[in-house]
Residue frames as qw, qx, qy, qz and C-alpha x, y, z in Angstrom:
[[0.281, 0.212, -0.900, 0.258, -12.78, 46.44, 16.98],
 [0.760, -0.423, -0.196, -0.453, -16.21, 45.05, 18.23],
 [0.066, -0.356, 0.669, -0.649, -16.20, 43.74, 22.25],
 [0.581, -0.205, -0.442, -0.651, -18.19, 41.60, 23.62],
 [0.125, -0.418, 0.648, -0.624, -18.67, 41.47, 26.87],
 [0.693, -0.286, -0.486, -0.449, -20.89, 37.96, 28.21],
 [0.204, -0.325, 0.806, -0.451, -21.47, 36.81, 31.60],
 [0.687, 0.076, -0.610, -0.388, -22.29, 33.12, 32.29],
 [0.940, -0.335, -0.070, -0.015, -23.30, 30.40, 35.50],
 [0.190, -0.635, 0.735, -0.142, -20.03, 29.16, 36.94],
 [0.697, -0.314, 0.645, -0.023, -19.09, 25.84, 35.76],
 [0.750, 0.629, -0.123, -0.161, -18.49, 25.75, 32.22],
 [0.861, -0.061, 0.221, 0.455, -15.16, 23.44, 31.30],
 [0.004, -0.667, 0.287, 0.687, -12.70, 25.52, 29.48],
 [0.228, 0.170, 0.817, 0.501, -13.81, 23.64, 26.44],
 [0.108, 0.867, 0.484, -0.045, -17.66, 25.30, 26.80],
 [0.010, -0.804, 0.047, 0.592, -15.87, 28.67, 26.95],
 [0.307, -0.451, 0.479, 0.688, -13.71, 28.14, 24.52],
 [0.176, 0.500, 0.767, 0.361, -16.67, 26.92, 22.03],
 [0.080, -0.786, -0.488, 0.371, -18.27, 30.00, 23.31],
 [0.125, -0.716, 0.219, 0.651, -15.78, 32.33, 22.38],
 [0.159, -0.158, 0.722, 0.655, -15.01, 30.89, 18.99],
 [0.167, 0.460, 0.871, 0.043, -19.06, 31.31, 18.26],
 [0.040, -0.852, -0.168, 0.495, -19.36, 34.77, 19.47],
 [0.217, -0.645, 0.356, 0.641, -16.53, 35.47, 17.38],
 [0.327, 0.046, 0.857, 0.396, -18.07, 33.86, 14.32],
 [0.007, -0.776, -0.616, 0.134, -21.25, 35.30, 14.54],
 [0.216, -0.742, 0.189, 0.606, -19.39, 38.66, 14.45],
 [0.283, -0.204, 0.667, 0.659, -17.65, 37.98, 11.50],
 [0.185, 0.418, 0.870, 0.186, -20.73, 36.89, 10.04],
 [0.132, -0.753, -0.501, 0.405, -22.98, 39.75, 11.19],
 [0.004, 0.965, 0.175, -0.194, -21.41, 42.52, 10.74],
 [0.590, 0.766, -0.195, 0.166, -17.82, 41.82, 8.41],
 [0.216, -0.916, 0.334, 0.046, -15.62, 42.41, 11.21],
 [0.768, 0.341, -0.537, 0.075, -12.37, 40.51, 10.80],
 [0.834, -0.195, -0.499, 0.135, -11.68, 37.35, 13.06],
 [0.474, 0.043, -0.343, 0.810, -8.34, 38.84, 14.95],
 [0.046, -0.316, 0.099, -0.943, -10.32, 42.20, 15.85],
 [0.677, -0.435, -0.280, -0.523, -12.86, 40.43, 17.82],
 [0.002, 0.294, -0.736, 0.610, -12.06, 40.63, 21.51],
 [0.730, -0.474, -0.326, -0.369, -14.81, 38.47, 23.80],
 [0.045, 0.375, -0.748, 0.546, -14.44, 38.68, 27.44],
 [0.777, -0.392, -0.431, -0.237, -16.66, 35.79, 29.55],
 [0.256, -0.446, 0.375, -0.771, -17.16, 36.85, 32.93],
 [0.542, -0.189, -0.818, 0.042, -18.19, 33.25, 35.11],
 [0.462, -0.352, 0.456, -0.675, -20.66, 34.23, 38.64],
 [0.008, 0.021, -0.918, 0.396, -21.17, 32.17, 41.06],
 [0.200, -0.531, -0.700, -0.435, -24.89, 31.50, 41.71],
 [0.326, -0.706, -0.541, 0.320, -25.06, 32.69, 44.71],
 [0.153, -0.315, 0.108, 0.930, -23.72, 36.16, 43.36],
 [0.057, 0.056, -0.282, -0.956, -26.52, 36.21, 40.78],
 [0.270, 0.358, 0.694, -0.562, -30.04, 36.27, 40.98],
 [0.357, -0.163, -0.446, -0.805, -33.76, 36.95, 38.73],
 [0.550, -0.516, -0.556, -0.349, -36.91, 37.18, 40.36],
 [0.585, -0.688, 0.079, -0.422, -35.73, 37.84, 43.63],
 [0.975, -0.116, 0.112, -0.154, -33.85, 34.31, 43.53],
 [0.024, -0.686, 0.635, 0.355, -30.33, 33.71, 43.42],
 [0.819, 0.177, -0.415, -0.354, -29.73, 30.79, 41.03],
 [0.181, 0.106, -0.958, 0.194, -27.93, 28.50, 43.62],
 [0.247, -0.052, 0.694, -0.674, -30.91, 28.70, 45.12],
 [0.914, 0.239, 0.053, -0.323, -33.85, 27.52, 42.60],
 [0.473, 0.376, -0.793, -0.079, -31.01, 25.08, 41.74],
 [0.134, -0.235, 0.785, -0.557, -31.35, 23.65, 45.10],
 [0.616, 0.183, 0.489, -0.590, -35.40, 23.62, 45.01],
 [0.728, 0.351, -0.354, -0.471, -35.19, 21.87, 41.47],
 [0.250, 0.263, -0.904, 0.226, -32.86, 19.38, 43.17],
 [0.235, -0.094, 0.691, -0.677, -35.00, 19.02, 46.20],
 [0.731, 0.297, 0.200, -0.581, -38.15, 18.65, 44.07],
 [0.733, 0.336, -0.515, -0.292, -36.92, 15.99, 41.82],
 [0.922, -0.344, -0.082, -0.154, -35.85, 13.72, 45.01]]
């Protein structure tokens, strides 16, 4: 029973997830045989300001891409 555990930004519609999930879970199938029902996918929304790379949380180079475009 393959898992698949994805974390993603905060603000997807429940329509993005739900495309999300029904990709993952294709891809699976696809991949590696399993069968549809036995693929479990949990998507795990953070906040930007909870996650970061480089040092940078992302609300925060959101901000400076905002700022810098005017």
């Amino acid at each position: 029973m393959p898992l698949i555990q994805i974390s993603i930004g905060a603000g997807r519609t429940d329509d993005q997830v739900r495309t999300l999930v029904t990709e993952l879970t294709d891809a699976t199938v696809r991949a590696i045989g399993a069968r549809p029902e036995a693929v479990s996918v949990i998507v795990t929304q953070v906040e930007g300001t909870h996650w970061a790379n480089g040092g940078t949380t992302l609300a925060d180079k959101k901000a400076a891409r905002e700022a810098a475009a005017g």
